[in-house]
PDB file with one MODEL, atoms N, CA, C and O in Angstrom:
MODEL        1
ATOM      1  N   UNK A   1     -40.706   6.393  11.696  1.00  0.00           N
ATOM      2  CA  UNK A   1     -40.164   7.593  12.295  1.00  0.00           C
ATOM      3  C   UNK A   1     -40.376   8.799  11.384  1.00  0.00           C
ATOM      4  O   UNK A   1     -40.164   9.962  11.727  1.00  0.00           O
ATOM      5  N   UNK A   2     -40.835   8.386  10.135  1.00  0.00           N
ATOM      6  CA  UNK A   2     -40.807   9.599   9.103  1.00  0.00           C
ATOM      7  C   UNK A   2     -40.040  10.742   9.378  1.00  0.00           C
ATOM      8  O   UNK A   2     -40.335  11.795   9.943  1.00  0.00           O
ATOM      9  N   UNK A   3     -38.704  10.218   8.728  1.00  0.00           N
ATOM     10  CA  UNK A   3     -37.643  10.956   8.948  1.00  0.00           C
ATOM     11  C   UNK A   3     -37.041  10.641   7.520  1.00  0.00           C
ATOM     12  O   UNK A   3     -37.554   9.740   6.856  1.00  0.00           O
ATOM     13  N   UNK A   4     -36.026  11.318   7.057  1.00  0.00           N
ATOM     14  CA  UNK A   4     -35.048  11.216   6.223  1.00  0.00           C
ATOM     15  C   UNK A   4     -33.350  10.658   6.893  1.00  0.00           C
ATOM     16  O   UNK A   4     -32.587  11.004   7.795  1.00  0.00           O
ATOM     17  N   UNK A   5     -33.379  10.036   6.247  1.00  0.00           N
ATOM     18  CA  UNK A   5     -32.027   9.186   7.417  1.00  0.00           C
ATOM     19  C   UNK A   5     -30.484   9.723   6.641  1.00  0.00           C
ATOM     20  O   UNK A   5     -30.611   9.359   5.472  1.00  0.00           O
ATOM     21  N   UNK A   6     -29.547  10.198   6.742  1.00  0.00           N
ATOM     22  CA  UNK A   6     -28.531  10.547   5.961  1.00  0.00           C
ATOM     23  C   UNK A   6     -27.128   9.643   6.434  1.00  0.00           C
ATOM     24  O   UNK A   6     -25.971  10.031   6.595  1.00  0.00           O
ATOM     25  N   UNK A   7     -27.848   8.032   6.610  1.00  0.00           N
ATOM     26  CA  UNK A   7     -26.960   7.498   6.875  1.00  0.00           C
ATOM     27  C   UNK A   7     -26.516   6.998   5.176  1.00  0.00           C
ATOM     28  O   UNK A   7     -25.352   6.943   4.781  1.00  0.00           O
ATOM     29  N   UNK A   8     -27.263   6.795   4.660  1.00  0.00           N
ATOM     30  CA  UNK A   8     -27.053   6.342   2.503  1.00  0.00           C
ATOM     31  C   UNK A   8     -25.430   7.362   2.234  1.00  0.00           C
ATOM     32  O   UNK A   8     -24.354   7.088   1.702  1.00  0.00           O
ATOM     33  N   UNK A   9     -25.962   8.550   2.889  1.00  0.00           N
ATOM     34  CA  UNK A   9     -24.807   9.370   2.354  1.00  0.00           C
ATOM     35  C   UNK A   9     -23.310   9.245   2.911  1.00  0.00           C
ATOM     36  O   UNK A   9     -22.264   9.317   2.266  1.00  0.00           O
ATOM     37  N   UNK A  10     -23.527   8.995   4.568  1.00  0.00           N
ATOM     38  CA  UNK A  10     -22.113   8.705   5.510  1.00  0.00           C
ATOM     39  C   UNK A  10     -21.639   7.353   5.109  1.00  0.00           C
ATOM     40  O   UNK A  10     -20.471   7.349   5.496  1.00  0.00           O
ATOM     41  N   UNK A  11     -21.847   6.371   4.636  1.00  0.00           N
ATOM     42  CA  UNK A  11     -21.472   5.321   3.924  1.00  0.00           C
ATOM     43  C   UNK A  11     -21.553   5.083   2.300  1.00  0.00           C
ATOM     44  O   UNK A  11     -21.483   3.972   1.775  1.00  0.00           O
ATOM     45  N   UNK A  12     -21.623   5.631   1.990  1.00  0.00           N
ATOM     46  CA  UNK A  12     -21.523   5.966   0.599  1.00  0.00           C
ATOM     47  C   UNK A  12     -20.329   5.875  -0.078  1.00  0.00           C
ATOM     48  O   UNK A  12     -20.486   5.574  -1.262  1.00  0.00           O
ATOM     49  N   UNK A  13     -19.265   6.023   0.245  1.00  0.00           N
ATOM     50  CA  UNK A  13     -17.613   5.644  -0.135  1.00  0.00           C
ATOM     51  C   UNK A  13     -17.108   4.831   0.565  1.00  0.00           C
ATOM     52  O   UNK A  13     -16.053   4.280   0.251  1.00  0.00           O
ATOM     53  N   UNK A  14     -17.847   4.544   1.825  1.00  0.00           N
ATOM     54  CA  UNK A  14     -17.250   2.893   2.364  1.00  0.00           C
ATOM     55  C   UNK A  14     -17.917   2.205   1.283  1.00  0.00           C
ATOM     56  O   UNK A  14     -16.998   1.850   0.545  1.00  0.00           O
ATOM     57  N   UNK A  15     -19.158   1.772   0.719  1.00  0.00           N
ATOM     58  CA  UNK A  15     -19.876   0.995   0.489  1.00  0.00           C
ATOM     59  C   UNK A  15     -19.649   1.188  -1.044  1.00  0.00           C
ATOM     60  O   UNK A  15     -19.850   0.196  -1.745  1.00  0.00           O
ATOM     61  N   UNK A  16     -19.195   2.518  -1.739  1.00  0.00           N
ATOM     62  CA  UNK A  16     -19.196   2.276  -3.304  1.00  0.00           C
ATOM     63  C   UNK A  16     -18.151   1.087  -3.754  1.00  0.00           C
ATOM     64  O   UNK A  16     -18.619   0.295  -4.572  1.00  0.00           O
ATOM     65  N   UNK A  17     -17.025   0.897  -3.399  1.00  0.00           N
ATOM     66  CA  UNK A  17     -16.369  -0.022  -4.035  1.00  0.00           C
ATOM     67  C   UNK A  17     -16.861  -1.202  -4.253  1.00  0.00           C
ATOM     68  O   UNK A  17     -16.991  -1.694  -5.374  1.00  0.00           O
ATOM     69  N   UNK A  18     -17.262  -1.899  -2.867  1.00  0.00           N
ATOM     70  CA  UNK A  18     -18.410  -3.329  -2.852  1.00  0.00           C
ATOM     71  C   UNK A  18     -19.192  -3.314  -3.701  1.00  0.00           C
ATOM     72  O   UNK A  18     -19.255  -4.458  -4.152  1.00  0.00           O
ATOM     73  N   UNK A  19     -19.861  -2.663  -4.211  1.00  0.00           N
ATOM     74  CA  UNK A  19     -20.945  -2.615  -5.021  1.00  0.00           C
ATOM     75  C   UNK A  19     -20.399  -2.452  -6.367  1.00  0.00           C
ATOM     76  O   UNK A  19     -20.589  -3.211  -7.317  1.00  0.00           O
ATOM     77  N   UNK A  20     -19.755  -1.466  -6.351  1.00  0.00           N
ATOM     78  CA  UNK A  20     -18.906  -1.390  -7.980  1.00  0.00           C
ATOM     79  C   UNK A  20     -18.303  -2.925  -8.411  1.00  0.00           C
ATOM     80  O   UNK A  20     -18.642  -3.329  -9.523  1.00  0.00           O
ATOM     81  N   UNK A  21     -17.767  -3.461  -7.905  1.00  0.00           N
ATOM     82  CA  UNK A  21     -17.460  -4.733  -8.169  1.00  0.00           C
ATOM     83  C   UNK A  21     -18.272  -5.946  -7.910  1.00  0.00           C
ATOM     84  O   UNK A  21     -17.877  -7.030  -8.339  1.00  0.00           O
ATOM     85  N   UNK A  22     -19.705  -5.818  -7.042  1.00  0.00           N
ATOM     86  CA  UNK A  22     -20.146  -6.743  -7.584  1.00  0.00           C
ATOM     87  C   UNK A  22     -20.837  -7.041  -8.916  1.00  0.00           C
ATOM     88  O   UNK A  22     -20.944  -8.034  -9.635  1.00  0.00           O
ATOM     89  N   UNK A  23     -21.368  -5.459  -8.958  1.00  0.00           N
ATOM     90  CA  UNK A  23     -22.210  -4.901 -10.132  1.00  0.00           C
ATOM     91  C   UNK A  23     -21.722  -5.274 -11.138  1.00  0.00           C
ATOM     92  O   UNK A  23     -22.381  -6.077 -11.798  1.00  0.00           O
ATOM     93  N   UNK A  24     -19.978  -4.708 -11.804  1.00  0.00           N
ATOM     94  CA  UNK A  24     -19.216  -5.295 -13.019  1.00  0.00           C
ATOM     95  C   UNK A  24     -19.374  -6.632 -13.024  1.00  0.00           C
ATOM     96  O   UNK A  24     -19.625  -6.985 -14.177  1.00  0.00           O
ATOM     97  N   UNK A  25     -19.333  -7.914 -11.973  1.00  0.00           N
ATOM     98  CA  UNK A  25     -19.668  -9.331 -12.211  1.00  0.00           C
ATOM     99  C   UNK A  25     -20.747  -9.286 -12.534  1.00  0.00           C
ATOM    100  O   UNK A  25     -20.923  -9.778 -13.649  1.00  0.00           O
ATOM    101  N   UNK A  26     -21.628  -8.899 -12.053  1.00  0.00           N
ATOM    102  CA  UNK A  26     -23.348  -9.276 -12.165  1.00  0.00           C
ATOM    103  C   UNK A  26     -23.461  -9.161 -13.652  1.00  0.00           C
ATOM    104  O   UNK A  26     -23.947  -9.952 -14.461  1.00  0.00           O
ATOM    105  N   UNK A  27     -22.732  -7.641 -13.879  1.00  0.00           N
ATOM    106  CA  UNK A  27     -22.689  -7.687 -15.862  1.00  0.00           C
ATOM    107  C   UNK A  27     -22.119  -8.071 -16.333  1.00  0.00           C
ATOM    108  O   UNK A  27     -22.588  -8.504 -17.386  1.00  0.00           O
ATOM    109  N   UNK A  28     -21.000  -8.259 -16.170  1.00  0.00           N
ATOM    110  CA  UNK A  28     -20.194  -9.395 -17.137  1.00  0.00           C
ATOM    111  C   UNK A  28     -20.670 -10.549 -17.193  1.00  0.00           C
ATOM    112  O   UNK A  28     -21.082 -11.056 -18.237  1.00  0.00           O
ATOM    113  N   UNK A  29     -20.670 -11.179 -15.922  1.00  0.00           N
ATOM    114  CA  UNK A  29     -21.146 -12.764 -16.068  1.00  0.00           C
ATOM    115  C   UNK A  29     -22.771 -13.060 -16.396  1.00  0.00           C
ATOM    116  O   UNK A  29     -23.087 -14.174 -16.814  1.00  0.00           O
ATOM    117  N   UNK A  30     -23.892 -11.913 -16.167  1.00  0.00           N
ATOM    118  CA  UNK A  30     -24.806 -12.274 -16.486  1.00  0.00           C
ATOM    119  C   UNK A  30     -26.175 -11.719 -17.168  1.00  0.00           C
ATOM    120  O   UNK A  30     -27.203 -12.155 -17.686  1.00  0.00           O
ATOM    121  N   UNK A  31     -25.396 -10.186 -16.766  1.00  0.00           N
ATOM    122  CA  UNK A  31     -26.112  -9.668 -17.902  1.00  0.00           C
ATOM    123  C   UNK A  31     -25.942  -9.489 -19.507  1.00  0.00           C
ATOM    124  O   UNK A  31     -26.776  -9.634 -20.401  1.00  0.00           O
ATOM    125  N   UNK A  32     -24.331  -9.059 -19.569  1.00  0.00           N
ATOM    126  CA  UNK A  32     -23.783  -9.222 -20.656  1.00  0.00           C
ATOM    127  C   UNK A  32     -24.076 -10.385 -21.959  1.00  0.00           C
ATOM    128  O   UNK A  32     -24.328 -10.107 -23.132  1.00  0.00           O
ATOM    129  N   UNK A  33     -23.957 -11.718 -21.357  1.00  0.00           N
ATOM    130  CA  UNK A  33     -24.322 -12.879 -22.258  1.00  0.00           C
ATOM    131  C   UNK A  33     -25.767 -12.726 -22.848  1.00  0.00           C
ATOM    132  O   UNK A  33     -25.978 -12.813 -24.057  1.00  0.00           O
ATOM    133  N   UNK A  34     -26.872 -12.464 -21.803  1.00  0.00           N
ATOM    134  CA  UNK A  34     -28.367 -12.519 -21.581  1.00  0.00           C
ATOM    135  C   UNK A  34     -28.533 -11.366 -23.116  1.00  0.00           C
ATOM    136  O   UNK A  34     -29.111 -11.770 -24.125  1.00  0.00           O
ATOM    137  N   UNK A  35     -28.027 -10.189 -23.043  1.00  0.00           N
ATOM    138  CA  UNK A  35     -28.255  -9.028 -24.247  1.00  0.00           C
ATOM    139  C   UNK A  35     -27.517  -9.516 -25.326  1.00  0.00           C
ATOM    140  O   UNK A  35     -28.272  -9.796 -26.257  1.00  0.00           O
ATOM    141  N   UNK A  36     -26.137  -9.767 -25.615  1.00  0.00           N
ATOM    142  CA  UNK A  36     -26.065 -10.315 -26.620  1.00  0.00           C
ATOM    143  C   UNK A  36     -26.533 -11.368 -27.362  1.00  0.00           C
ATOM    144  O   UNK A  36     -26.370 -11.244 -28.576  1.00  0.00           O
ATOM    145  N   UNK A  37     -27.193 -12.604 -26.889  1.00  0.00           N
ATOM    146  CA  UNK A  37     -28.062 -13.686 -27.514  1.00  0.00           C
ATOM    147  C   UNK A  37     -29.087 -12.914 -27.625  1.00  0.00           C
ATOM    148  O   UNK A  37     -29.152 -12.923 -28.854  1.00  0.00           O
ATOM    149  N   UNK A  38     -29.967 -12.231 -27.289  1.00  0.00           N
ATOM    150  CA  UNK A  38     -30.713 -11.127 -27.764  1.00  0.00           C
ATOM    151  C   UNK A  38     -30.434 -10.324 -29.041  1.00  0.00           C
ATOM    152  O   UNK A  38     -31.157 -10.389 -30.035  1.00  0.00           O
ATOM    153  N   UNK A  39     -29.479  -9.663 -28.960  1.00  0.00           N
ATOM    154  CA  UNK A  39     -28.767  -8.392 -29.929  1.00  0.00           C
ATOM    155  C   UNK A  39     -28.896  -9.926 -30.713  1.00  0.00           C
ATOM    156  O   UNK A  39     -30.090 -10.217 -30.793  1.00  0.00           O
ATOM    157  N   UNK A  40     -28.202 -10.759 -31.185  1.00  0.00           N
ATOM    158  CA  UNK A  40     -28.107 -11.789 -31.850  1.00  0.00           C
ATOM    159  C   UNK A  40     -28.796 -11.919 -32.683  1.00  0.00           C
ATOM    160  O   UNK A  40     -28.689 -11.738 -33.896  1.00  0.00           O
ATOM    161  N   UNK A  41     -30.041 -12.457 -31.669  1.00  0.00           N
ATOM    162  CA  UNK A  41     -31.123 -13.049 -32.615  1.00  0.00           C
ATOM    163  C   UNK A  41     -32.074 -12.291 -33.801  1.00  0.00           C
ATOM    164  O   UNK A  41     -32.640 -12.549 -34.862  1.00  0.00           O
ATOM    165  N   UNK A  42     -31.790 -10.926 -32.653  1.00  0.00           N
ATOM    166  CA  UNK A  42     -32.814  -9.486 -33.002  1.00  0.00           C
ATOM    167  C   UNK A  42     -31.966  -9.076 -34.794  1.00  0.00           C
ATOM    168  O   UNK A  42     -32.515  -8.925 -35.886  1.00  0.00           O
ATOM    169  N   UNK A  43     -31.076  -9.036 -34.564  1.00  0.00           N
ATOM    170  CA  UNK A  43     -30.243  -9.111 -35.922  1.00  0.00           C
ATOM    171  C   UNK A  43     -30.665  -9.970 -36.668  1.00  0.00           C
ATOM    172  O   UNK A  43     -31.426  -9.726 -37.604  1.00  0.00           O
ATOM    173  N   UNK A  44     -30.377 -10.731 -36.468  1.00  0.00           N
ATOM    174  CA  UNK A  44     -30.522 -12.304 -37.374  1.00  0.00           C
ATOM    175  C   UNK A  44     -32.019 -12.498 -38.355  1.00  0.00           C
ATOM    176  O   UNK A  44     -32.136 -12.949 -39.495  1.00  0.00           O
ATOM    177  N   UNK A  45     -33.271 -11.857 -37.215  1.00  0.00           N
ATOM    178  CA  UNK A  45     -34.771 -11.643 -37.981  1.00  0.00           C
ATOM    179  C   UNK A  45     -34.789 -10.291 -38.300  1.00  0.00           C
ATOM    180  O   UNK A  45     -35.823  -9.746 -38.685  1.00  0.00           O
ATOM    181  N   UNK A  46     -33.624  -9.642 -38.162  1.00  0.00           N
ATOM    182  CA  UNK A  46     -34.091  -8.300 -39.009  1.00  0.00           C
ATOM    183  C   UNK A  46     -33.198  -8.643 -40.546  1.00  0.00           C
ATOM    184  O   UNK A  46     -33.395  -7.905 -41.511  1.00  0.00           O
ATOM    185  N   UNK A  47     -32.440  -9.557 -40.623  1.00  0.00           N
ATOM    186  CA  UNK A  47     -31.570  -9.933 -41.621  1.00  0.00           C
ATOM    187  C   UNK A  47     -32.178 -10.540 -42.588  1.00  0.00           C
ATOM    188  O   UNK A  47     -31.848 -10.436 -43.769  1.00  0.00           O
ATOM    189  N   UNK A  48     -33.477 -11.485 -41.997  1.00  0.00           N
ATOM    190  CA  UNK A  48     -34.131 -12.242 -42.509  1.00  0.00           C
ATOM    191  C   UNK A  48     -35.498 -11.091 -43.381  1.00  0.00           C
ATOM    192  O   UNK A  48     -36.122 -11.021 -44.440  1.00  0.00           O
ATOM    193  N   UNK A  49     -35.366 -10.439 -42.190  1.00  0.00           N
ATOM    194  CA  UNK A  49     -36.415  -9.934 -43.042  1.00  0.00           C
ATOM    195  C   UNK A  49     -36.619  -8.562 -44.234  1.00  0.00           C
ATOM    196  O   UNK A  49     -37.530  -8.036 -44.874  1.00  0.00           O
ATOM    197  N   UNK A  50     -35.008  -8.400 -44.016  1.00  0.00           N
ATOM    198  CA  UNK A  50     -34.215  -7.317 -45.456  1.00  0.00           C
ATOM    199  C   UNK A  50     -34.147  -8.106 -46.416  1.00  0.00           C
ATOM    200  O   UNK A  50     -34.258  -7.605 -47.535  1.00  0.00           O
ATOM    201  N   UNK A  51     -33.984  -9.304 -46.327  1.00  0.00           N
ATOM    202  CA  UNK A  51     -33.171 -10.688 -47.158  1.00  0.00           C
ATOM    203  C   UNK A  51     -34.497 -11.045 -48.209  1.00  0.00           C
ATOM    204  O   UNK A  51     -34.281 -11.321 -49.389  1.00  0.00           O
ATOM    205  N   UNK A  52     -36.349 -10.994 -47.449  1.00  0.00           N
ATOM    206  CA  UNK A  52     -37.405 -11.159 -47.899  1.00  0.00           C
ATOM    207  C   UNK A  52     -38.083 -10.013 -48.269  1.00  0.00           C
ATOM    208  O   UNK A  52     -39.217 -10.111 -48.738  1.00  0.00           O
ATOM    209  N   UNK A  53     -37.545  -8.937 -48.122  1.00  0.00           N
ATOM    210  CA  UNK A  53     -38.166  -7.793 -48.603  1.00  0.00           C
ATOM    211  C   UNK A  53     -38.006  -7.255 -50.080  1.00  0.00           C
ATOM    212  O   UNK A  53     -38.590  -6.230 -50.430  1.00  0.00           O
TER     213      UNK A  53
ENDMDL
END
């Protein structure tokens, strides 16, 4: 239809809460863990490698 649809906007505060809360799970439960064993490790060989320098 090549149109611009301004339905995103008329649901936009029905639909923010749903999303706000799935989003905080999605990061807590799975992004959160995923970056810190990261941050972790990333530390750990930069530790190693102040430790050999």
């Amino acid at each position: 239809m090549r149109e611009i649809s301004l339905e995103p906007l008329k649901t936009f505060f029905y639909d923010w809460p749903r999303n706000f809360v799935i989003t905080s799970w999605i990061e807590a439960l799975v992004a959160q863990p995923i970056v810190r064993f990261a941050m972790v490790k990333l530390h750990a060989a930069q530790a190693r490698s102040t430790v050999s320098a």
